[in-house]
C-alpha positions in Angstrom: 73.2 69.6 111.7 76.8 69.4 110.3 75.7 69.8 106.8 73.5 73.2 108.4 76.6 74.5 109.9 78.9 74.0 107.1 76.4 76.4 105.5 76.1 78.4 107.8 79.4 79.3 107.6 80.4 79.0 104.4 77.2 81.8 104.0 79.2 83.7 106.9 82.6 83.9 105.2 81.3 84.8 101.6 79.4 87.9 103.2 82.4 88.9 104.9 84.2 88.2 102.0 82.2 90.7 99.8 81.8 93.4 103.0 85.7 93.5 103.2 86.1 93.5 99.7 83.4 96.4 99.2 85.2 98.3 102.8 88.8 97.9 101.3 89.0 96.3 98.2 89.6 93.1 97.5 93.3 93.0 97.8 93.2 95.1 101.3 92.2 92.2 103.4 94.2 88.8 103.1 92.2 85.3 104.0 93.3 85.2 107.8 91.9 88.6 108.8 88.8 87.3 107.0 89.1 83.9 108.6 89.5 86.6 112.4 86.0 88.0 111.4 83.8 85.4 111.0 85.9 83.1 113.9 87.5 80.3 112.0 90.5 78.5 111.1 92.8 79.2 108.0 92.5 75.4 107.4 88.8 75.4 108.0 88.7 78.1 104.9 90.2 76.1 102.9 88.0 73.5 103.4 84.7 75.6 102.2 86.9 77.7 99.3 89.7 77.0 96.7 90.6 80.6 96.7 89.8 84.3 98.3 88.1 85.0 95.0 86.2 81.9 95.6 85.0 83.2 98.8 83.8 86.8 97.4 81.6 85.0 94.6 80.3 82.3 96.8 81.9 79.7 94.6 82.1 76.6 98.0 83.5 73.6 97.8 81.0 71.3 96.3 77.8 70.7 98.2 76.6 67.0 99.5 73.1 68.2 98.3 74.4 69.0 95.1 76.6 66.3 94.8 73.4 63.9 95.4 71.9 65.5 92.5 74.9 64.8 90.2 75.0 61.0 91.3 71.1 60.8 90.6 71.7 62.5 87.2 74.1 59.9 86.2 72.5 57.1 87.3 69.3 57.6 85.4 68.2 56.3 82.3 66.1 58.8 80.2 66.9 61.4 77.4 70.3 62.5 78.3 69.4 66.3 77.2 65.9 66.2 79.1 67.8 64.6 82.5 70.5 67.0 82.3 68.4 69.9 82.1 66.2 68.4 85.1 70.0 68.5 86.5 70.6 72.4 85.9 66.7 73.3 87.2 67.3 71.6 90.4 71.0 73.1 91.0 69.5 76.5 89.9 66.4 76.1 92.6 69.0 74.9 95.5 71.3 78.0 95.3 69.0 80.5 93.5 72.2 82.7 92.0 69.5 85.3 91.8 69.3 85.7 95.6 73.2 86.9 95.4 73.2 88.7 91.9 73.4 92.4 93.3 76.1 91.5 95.9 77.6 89.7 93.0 77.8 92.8 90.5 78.8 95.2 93.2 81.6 93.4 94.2 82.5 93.3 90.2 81.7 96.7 89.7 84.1 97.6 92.7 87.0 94.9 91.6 86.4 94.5 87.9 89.7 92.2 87.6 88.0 89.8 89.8 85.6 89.0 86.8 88.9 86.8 85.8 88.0 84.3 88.6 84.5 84.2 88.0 84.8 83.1 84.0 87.6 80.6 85.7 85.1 78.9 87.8 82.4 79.0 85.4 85.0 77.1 83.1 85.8 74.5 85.6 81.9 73.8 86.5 80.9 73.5 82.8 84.0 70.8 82.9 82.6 69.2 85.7 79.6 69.1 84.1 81.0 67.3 80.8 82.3 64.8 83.1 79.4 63.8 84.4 77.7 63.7 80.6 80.2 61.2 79.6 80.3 59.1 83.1 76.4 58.9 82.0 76.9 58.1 78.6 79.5 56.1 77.5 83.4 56.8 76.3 82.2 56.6 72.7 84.1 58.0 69.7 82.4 61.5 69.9 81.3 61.1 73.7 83.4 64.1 74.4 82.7 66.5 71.6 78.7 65.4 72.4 79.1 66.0 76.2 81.0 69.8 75.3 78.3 70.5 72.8 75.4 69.7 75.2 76.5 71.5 78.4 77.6 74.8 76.5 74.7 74.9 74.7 72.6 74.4 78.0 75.1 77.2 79.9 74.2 79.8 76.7 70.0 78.9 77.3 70.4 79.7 81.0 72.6 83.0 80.8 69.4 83.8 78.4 67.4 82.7 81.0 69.5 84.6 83.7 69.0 87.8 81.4 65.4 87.6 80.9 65.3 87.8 84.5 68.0 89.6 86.1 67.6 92.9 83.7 64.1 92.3 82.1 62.0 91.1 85.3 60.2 88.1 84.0 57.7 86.7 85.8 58.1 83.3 84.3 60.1 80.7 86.6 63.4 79.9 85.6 62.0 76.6 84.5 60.0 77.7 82.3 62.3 79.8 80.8 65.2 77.3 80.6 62.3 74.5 78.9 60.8 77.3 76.4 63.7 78.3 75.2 65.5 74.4 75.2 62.1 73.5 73.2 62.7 76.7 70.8 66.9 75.3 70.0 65.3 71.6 69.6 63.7 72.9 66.5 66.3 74.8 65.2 68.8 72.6 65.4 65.8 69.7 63.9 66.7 68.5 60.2 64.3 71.1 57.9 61.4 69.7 56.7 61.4 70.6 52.9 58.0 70.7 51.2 57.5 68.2 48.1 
């Protein structure tokens, strides 16, 4: 029931967020008069959100549910590229970003400096993510560079993925798309097979 409410709320102050932001721009409203509309603390905020900008793109503190992905993620003990993909697919299907895409370009549209933010949290989750690649792989000499490699090349597949159908209305779940296209890089990136 916690976990619903948190939620709940954290839903609450993101679509007051964007409505105030969309009403009076985004520096017209400051975080306790959107705190007043949606009935909660200042402190209680800044327990869902780093940041006002936060709030506006739905970026919430991290998630139990997602955090129980990222612990199963590092504790397993298949092909690192496969289980990290498995990773993305299952954070993609809990928070669908689709579902909050046309709020999500409005709001840019509107307050195009606040695209600034976005790239910044996109930044610090593809860290987070490189984290967890080396907590699940070792400190080797490259473990790093390999973990960098493997989650921006991942990101670039599903902004592809996010493309085909955000703007060209697939049909084909986002799995599908992600694993097609992960197959598709495999072989390019495969040492050539030169005939005799």
């Amino acid at each position: 029931m916690r976990e619903q409410r948190r939620r709940e709320t954290t839903r609450a102050l993101t679509d007051a967020a964007r409505r105030l932001t969309t009403e009076r721009g985004f520096a017209g409203f400051t975080v306790e008069e959107l705190c007043a509309e949606v009935g909660v603390s200042r402190r209680t905020f800044f327990n869902y959100f780093e940041s006002k900008e936060n709030a506006v793109f739905g970026f919430a503190a991290i998630d139990s549910r997602q955090e129980a992905l990222e612990a199963e993620f590092v504790a397993q003990s298949g092909e690192l590229l496969d289980d990290f993909l498995r990773l993305t697919i299952a954070r993609f299907e809990l928070f669908n970003p689709l579902d909050d895409a046309p709020a999500m370009f409005a709001v840019i549209e509107q307050e195009p400096r606040l695209l600034k933010a976005a790239f910044e949290q996109l930044a610090k989750n593809e860290r987070r993510d490189m984290e967890l690649v080396v907590r699940r792989s070792g400190k080797g000499a490259d473990a790093e560079l390999h973990a960098e490699v493997m989650v921006h090349t991942v990101g670039a597949l599903v902004r592809l993925c996010m493309d085909q159908l955000l703007h060209h209305h697939s049909t084909d779940s986002f799995s599908d798309l992600v694993g097609r296209r992960l197959e598709i890089a495999r072989a390019v990136f495969a040492p050539s097979q030169k005939a005799d």
